[in-house]
N, CA, C and O of each residue as an XYZ file, in Angstrom:
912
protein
N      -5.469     -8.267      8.878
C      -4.235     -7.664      9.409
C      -3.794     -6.521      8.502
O      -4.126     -6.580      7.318
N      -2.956     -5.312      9.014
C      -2.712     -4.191      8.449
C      -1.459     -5.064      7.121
O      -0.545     -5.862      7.328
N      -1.807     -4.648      6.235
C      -1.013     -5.086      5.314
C       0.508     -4.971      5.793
O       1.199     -5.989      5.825
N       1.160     -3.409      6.259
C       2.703     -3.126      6.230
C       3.025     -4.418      7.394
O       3.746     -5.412      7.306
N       2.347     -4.026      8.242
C       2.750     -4.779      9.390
C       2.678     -6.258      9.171
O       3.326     -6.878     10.014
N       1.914     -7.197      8.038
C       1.903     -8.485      7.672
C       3.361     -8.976      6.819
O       3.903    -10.078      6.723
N       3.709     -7.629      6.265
C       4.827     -7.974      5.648
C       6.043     -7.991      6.591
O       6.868     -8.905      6.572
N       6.117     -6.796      7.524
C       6.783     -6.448      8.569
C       7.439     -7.893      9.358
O       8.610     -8.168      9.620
N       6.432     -8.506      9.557
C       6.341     -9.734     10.386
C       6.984    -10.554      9.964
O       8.001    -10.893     10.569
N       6.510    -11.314      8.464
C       7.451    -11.809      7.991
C       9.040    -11.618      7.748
O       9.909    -12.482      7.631
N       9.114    -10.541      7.719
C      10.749    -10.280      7.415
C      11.213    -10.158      8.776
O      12.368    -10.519      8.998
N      10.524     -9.720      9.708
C      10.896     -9.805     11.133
C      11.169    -11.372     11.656
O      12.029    -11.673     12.484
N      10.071    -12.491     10.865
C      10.232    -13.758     11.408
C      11.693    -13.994     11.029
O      12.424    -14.068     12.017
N      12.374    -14.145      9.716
C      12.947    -14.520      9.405
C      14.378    -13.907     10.016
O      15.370    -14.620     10.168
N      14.354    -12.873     10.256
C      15.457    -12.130     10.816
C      15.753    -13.075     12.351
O      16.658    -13.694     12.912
N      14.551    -12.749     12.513
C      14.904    -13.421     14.797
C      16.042    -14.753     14.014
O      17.223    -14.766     14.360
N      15.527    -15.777     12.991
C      15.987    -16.845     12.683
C      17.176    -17.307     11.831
O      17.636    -18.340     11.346
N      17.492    -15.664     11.924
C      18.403    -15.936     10.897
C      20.089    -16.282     11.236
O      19.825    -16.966     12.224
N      21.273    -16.320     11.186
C      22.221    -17.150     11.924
C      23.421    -15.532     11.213
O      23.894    -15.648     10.082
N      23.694    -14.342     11.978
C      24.671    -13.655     11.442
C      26.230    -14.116     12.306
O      26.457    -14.185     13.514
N      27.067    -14.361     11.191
C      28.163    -14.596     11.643
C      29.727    -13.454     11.014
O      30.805    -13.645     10.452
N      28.734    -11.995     11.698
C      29.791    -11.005     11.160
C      30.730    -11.183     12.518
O      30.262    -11.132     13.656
N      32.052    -11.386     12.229
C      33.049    -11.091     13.532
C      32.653     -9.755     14.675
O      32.933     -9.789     15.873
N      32.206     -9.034     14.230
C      31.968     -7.540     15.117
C      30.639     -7.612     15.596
O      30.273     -6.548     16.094
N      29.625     -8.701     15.613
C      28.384     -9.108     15.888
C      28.017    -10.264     16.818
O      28.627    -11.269     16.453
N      27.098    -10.539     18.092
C      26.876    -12.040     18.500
C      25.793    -12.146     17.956
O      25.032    -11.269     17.550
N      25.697    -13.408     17.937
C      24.035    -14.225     17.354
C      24.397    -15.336     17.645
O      25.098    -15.996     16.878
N      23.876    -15.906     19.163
C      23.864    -16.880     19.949
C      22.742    -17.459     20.506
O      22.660    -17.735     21.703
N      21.641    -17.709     19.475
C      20.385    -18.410     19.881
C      20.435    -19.073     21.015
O      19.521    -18.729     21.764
N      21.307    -20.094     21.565
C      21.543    -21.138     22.678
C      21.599    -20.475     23.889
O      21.224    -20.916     24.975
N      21.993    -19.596     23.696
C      22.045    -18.014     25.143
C      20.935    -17.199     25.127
O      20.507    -16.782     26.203
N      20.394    -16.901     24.091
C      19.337    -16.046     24.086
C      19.572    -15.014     23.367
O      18.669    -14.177     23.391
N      20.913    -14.658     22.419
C      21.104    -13.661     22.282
C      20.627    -13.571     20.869
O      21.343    -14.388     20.289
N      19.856    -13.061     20.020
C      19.297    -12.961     18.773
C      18.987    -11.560     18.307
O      19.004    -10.455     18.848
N      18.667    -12.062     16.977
C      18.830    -10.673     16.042
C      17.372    -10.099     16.347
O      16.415    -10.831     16.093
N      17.131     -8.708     16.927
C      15.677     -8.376     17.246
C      15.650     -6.492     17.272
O      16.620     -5.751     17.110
N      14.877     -6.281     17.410
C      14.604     -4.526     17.863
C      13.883     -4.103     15.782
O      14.133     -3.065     15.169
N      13.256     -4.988     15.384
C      11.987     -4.903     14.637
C      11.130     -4.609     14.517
O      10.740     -5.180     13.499
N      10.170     -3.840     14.985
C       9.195     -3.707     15.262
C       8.077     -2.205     14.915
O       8.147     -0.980     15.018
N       6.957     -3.386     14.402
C       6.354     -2.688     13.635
C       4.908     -2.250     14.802
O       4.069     -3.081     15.149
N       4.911     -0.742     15.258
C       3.718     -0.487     16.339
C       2.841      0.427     15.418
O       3.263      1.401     14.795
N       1.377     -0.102     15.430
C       0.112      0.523     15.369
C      -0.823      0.793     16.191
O      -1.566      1.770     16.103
N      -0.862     -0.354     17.354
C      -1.652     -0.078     18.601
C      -1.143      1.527     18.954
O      -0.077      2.143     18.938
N      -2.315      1.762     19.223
C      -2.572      3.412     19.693
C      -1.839      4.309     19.113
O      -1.075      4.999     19.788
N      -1.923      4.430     18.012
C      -0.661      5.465     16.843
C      -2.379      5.536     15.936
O      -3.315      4.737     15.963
N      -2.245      6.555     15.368
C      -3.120      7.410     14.506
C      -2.783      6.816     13.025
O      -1.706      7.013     12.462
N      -4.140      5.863     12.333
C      -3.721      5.302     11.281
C      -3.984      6.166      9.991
O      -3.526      5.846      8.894
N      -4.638      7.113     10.172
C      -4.654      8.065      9.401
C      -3.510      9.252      9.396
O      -3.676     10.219      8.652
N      -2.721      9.191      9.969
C      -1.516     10.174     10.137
C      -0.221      9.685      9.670
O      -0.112      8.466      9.544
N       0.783     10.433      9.390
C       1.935     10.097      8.645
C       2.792      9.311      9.778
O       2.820      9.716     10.941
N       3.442      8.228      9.370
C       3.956      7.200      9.924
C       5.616      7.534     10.038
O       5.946      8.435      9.267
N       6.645      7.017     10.795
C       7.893      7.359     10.383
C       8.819      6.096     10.991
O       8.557      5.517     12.045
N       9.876      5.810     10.176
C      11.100      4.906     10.203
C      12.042      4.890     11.246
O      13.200      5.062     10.865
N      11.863      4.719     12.560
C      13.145      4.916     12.832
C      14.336      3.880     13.354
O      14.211      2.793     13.917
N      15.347      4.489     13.027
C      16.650      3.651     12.670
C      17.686      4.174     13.407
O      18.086      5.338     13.391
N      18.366      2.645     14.477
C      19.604      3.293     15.527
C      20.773      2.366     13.849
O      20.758      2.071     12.654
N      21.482      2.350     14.991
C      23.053      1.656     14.873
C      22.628      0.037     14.738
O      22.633     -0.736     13.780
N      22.209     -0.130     16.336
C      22.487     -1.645     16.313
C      21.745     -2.009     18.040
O      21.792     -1.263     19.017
N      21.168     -3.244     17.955
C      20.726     -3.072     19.329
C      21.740     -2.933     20.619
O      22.968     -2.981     20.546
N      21.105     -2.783     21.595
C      21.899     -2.840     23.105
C      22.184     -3.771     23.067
O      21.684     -4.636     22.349
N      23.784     -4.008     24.419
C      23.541     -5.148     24.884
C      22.214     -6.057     25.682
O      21.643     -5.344     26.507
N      21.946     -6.715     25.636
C      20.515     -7.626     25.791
C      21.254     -7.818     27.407
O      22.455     -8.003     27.606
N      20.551     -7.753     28.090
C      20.643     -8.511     29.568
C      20.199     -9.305     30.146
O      19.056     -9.369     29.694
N      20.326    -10.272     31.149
C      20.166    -11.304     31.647
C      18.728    -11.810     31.316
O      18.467    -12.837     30.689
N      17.608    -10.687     31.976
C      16.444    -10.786     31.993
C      16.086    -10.885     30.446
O      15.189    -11.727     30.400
N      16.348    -10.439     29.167
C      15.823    -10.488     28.524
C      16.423    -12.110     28.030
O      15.630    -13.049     27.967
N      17.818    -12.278     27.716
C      17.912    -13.479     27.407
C      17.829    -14.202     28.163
O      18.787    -14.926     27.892
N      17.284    -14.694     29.161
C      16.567    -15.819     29.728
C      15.013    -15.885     29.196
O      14.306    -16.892     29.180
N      14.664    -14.586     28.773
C      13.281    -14.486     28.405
C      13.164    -15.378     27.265
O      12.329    -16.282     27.216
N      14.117    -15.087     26.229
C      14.245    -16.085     25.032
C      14.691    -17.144     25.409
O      14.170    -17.881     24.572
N      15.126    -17.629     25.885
C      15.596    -18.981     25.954
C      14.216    -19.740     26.634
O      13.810    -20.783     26.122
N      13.551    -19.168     27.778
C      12.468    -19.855     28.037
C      11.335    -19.913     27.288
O      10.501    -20.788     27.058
N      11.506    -18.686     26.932
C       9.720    -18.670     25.862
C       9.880    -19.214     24.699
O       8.845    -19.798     24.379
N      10.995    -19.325     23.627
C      11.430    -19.513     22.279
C      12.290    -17.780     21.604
O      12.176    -16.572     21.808
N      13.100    -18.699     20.768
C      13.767    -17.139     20.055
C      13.289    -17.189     18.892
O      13.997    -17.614     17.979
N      12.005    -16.776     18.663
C      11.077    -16.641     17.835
C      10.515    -15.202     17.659
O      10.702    -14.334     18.511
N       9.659    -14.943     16.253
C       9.734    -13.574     17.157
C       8.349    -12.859     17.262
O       8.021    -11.694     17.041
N       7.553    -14.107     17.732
C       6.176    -13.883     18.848
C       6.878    -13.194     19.635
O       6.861    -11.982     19.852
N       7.802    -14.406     20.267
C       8.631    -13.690     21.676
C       8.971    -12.786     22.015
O       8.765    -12.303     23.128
N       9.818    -12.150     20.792
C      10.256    -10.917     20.430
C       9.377     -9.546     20.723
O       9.728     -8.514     21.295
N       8.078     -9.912     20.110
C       7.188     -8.862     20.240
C       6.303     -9.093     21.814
O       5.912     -8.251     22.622
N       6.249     -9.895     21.817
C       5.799    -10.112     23.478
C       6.491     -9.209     24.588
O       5.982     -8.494     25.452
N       8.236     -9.562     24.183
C       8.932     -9.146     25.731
C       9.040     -7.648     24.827
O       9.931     -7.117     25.491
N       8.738     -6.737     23.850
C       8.827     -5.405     23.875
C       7.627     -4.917     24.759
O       7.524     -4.050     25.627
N       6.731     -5.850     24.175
C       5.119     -5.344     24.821
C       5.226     -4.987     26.519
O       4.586     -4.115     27.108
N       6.183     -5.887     27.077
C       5.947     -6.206     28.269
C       7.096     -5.265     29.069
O       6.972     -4.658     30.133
N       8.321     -5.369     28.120
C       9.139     -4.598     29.182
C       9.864     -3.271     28.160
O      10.416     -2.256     28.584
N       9.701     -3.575     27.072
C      10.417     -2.623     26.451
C       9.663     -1.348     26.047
O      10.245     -0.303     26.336
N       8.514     -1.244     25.454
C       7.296     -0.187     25.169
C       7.586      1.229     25.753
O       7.584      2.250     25.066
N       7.866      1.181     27.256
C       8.322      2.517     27.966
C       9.244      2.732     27.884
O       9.550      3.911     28.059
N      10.154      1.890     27.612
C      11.674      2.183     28.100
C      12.075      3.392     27.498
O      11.685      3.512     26.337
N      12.756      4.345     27.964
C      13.316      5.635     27.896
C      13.092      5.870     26.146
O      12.420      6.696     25.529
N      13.726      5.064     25.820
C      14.385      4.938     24.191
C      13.425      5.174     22.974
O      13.453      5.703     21.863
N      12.538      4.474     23.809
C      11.034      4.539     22.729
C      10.151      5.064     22.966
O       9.376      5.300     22.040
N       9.786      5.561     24.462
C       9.456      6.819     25.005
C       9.655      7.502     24.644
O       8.908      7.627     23.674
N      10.626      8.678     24.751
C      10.991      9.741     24.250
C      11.249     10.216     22.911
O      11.329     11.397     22.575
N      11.389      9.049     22.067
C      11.485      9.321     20.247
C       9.667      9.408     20.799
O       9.314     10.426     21.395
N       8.931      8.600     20.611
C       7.517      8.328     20.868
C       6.591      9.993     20.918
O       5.668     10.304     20.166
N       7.134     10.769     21.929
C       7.266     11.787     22.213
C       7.549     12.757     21.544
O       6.903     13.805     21.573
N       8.996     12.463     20.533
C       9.369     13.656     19.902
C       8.268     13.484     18.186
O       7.785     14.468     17.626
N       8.087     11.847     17.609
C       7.325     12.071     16.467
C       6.370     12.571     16.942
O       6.348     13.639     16.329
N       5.239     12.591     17.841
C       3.659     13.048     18.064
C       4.118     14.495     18.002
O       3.324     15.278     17.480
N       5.608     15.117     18.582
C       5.040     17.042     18.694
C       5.208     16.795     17.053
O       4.517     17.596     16.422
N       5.931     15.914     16.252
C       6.723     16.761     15.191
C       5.462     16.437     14.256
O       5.515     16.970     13.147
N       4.565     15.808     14.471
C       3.214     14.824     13.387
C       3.563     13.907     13.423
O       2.530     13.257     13.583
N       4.196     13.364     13.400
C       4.494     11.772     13.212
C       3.496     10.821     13.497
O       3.880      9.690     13.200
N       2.140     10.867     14.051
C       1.956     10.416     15.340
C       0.529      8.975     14.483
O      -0.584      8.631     14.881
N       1.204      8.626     13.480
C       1.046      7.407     13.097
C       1.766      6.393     13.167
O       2.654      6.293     14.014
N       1.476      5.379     12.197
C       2.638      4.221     12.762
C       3.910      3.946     13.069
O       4.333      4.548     12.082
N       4.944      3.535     13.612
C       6.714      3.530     13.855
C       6.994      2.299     13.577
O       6.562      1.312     14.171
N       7.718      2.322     12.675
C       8.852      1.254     12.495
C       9.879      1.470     13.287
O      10.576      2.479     13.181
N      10.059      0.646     14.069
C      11.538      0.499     14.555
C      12.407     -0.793     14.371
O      12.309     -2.010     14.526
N      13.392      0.234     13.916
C      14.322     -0.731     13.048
C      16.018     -0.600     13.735
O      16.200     -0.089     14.840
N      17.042     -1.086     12.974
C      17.988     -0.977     13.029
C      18.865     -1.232     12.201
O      18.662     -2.242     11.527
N      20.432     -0.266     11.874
C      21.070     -0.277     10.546
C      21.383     -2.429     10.697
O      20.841     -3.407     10.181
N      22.347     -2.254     11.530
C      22.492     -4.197     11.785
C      21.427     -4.425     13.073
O      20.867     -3.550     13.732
N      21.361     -5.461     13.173
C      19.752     -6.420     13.755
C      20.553     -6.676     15.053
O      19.920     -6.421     16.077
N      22.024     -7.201     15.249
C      22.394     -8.015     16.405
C      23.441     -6.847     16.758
O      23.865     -6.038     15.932
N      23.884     -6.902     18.487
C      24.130     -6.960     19.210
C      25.734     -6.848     19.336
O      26.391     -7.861     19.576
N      26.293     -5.700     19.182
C      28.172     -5.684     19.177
C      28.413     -6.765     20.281
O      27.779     -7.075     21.289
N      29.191     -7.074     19.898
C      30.312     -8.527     20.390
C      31.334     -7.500     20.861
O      31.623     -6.455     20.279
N      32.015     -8.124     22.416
C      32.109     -7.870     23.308
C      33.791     -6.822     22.782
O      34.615     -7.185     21.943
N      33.823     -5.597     23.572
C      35.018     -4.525     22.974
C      34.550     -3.732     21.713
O      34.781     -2.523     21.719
N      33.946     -4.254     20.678
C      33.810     -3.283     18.981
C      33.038     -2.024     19.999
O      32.417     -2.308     21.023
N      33.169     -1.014     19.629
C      32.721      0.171     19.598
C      32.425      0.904     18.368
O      31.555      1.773     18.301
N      33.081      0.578     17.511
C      32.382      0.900     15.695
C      32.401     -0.487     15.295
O      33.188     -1.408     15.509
N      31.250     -0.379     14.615
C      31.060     -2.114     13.644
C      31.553     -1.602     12.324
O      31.367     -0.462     11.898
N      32.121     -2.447     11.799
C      32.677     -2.391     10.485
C      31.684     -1.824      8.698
O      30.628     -2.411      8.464
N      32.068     -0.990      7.912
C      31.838     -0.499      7.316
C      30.756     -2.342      6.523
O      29.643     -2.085      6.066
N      31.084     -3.464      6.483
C      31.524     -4.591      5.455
C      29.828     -4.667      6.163
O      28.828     -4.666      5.445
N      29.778     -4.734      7.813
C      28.829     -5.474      8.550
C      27.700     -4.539      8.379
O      26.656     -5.125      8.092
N      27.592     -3.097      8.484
C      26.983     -2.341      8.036
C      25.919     -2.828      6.570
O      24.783     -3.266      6.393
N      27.002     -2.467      5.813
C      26.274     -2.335      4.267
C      26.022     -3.785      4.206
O      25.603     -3.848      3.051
N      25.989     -4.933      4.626
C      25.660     -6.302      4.420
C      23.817     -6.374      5.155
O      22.729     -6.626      4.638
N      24.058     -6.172      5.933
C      23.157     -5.545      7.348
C      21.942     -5.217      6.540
O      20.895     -5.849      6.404
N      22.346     -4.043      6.023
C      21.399     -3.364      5.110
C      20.342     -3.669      4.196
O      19.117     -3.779      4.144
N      21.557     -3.769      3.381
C      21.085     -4.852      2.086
C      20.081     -5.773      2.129
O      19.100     -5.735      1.386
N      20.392     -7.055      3.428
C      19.420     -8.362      3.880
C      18.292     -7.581      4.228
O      17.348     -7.557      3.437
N      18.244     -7.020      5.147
C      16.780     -6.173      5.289
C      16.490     -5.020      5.410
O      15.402     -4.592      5.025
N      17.450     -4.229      6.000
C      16.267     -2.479      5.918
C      15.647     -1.921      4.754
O      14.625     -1.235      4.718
N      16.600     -2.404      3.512
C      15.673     -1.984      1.985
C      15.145     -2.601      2.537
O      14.885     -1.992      3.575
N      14.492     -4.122      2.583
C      13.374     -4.401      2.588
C      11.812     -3.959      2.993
O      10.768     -4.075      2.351
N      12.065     -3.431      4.258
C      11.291     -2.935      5.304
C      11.273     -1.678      5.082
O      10.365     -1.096      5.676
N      12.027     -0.956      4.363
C      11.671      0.652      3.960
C      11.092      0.277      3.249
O       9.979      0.549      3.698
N      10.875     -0.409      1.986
C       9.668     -0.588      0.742
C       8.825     -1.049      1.189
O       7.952     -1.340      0.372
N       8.545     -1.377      2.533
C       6.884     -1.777      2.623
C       6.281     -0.640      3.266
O       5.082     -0.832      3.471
N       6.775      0.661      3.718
C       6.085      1.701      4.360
C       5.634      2.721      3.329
O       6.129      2.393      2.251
N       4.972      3.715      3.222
C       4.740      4.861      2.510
C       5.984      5.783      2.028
O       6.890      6.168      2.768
N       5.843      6.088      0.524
C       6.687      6.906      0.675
C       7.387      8.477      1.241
O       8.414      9.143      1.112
N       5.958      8.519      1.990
C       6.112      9.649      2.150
C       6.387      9.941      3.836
O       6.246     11.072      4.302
N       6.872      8.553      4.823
C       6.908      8.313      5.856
C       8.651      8.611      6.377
O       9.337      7.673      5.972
N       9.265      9.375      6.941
C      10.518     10.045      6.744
C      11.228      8.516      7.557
O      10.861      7.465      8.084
N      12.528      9.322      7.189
C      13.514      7.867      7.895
C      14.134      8.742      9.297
O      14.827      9.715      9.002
N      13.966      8.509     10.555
C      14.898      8.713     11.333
C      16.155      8.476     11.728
O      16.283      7.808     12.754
N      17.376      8.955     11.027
C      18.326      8.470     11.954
C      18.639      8.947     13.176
O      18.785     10.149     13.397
N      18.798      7.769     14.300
C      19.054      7.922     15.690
C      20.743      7.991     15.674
O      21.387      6.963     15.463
N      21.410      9.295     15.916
C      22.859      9.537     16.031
C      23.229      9.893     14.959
O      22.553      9.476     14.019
N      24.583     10.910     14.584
C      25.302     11.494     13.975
C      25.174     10.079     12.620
O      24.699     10.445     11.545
N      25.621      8.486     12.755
C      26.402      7.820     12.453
C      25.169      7.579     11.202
O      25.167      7.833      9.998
N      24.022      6.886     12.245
C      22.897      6.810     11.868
C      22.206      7.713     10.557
O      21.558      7.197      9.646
N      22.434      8.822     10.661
C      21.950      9.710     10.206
C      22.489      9.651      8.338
O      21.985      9.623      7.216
N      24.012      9.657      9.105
C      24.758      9.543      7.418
C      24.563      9.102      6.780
O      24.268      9.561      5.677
N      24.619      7.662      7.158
C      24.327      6.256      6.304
C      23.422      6.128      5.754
O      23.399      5.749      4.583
N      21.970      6.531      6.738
C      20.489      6.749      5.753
C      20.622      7.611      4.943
O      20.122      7.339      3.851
N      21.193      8.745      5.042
C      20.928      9.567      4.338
C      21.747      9.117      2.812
O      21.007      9.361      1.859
N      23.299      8.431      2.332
C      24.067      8.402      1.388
C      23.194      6.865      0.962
O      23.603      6.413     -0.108
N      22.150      6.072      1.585
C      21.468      4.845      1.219
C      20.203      4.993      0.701
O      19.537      4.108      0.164
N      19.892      6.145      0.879
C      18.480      6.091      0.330
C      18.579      7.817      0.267
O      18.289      8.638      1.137
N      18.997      7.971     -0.829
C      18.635      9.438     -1.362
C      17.067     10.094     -1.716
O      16.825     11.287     -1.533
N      16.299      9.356     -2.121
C      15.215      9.974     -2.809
C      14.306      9.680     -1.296
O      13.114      9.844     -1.557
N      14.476      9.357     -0.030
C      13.749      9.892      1.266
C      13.903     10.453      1.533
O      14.975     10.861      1.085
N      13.206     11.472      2.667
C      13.194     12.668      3.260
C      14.112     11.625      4.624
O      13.705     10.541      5.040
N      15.467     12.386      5.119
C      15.971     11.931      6.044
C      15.841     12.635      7.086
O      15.038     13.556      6.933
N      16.370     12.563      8.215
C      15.832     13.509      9.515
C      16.824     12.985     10.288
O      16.870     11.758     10.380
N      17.869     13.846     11.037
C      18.886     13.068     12.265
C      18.342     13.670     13.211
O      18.036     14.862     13.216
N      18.165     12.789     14.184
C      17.877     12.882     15.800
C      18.876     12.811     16.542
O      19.821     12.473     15.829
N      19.379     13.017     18.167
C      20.081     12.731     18.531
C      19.700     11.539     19.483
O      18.534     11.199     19.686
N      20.727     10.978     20.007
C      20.216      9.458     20.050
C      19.607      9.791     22.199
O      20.414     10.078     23.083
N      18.572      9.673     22.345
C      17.732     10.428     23.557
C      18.481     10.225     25.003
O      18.723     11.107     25.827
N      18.861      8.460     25.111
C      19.877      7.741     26.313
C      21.357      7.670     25.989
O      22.221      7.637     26.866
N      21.551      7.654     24.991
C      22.986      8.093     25.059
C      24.146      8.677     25.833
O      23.939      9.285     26.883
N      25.150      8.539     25.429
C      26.443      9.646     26.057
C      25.608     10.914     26.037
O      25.161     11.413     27.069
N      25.403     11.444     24.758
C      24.868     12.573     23.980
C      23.651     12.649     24.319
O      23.012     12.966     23.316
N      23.013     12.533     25.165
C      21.768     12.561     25.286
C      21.328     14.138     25.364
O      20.278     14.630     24.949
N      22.334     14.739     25.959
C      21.842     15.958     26.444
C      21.947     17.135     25.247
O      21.963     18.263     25.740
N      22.024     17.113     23.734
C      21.661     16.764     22.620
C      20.128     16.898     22.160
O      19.502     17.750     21.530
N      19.777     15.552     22.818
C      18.237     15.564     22.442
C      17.444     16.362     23.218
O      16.307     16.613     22.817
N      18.011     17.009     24.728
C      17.094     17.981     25.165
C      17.449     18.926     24.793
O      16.651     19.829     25.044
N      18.455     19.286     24.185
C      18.372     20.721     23.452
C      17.336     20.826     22.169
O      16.853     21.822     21.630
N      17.170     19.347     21.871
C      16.107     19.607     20.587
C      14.259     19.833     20.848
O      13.297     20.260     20.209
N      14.624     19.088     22.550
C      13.367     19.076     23.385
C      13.325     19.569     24.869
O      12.705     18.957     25.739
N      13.989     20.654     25.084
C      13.635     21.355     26.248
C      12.396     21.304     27.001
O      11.427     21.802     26.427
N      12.232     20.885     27.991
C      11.032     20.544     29.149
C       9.419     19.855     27.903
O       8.283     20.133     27.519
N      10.479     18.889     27.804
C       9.499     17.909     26.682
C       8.869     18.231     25.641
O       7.912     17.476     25.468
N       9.020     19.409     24.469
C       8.788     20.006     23.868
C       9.786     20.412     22.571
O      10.748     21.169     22.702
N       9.436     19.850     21.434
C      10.516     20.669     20.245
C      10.519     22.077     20.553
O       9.526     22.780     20.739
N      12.069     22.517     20.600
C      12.626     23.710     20.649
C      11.723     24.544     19.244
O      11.726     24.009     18.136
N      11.055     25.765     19.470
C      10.320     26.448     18.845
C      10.825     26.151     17.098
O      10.219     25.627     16.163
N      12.195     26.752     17.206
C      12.395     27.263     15.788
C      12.677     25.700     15.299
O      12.878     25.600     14.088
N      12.719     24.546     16.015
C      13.235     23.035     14.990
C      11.875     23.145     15.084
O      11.894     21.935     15.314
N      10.849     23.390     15.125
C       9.637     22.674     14.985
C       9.212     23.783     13.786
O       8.348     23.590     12.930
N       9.714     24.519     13.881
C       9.180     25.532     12.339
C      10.037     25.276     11.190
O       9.798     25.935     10.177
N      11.029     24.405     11.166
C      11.533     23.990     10.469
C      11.486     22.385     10.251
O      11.552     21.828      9.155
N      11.404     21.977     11.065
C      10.305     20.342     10.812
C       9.160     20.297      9.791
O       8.901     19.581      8.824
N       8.374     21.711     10.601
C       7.174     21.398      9.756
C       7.330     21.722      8.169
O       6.441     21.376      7.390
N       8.459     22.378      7.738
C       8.357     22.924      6.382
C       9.771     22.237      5.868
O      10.403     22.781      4.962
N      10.231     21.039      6.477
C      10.602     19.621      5.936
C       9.247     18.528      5.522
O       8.994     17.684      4.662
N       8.680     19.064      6.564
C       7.760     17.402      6.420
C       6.615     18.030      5.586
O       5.714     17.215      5.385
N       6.404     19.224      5.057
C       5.101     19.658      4.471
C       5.983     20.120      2.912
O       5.334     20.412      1.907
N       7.069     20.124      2.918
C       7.789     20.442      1.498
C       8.134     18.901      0.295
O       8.639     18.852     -0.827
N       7.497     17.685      1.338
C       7.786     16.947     -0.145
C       9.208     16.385     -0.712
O       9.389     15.315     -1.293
N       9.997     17.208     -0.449
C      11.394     17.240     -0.986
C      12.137     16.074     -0.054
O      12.306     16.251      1.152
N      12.630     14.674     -0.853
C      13.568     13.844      0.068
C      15.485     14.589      0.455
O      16.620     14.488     -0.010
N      14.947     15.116      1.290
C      16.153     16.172      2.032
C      16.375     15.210      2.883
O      15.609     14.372      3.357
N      18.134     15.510      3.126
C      18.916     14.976      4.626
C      18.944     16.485      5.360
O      19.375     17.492      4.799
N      18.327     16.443      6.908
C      18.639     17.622      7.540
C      18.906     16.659      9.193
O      18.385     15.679      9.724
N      19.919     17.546      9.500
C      20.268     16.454     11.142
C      20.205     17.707     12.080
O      20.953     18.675     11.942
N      19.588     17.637     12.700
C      19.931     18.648     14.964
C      20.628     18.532     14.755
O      21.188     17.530     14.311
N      21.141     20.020     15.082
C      22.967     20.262     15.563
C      22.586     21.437     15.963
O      21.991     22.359     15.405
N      23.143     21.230     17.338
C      23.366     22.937     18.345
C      24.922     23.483     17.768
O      25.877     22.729     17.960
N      25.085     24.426     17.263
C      26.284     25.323     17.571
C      26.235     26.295     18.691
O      25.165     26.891     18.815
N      27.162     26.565     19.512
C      26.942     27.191     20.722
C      25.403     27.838     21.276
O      25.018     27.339     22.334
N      24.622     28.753     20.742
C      23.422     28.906     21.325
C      22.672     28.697     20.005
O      21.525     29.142     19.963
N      23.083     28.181     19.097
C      22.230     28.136     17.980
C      21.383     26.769     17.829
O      22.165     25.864     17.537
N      20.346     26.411     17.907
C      19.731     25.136     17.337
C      19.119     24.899     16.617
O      17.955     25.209     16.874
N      19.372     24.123     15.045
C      18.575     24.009     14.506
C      18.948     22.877     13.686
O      20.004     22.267     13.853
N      17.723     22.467     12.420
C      18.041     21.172     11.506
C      19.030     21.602     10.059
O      18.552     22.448      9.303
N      19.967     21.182      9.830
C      21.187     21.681      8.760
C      21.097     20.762      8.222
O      21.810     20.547      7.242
């Protein structure tokens, strides 16, 4: 087995199992609702090519279909990686990042991760600064030290972006905009008719070929687009 991904697993097992009881969070094994969106993909990614991190907020709400999925199969996280295989793989979300690492090089392995593991509890619209940095701590260091160092961190959203960037200084950070979102329309300014916008991709490449652990995030100012 690929070494990152053996470690991956493990910290992934333990996460599906783990019991978070932040107020601004559910983690309701008995429902189906568990800590998940882990996942470490190598199938059909270029193992000789530079690999990259990427990191939302916090998962979606989970829906019917998926938590019945756990509750029947186990909330384990075989399961976990099973029902991405099966229903999640295309979905818009991982599609289209999928899409944007291969124009940018990326087009080795993806971590996909998240700043907290579970699932806002019902009304929070910001999770708390406390649930955040706790979040963290238990595992994303973890799972950033088992990748290369030279594999950039994505943050998915403005929010995203910050946090990696003031948590891990000595990585090369990168803000995306988050693709399904409110803001989505954001990420097609960064990818017009499926394609990095010319000048972010000449400036991608002389982020990702300079070495230097820089924070740079997409941001359109009126007709202007580029990474700042």
């Amino acid at each position: 087995m690929n070494p990152i991904r053996e470690e991956i697993d493990k910290i992934a097992a333990e996460l599906v199992s783990d019991t978070f009881s932040y107020p601004d969070v559910v983690c309701d094994p008995e429902h189906g609702i568990i800590p998940r969106c882990l996942i470490y993909e190598d199938e059909e990614r270029d193992a000789s090519a530079r690999g990259a991190v990427v990191v939302g907020i916090n998962p979606g709400r989970s829906g019917q279909r998926e938590r019945a999925y756990y509750c029947e199969h186990g909330c384990n996280y075989t399961t976990v990686k099973e029902y991405f295989r099966q229903h999640l793989y295309r979905h818009a979300y991982y599609k289209q990042l999928r899409e944007f690492l291969d124009q940018a090089g990326m087009s080795g392995p993806i971590l996909w991760t998240e700043l907290v593991k579970c699932e806002s509890a019902d009304g929070v619209k910001n999770l708390s600064v406390q649930t955040v940095r706790d979040s963290i701590d238990r595992y994303l260091v973890r799972e950033i030290a088992c990748v290369p160092a030279d594999w950039p961190l994505i943050g998915i959203s403005a929010k995203a972006f910050e946090i990696l960037a003031y948590r891990f200084p000595r990585r090369l950070v990168l803000g995306v905009p988050h693709p399904t979102g409110a803001r989505g329309g954001q990420y097609y300014k960064l990818m017009p008719a499926g394609k990095i916008d010319a000048h972010a991709k000449t400036q991608l490449d002389s982020l990702l070929n300079g070495g230097n652990p820089i924070a740079s995030t997409f941001q359109c100012i009126g007709s202007e687009c580029r990474f700042r």
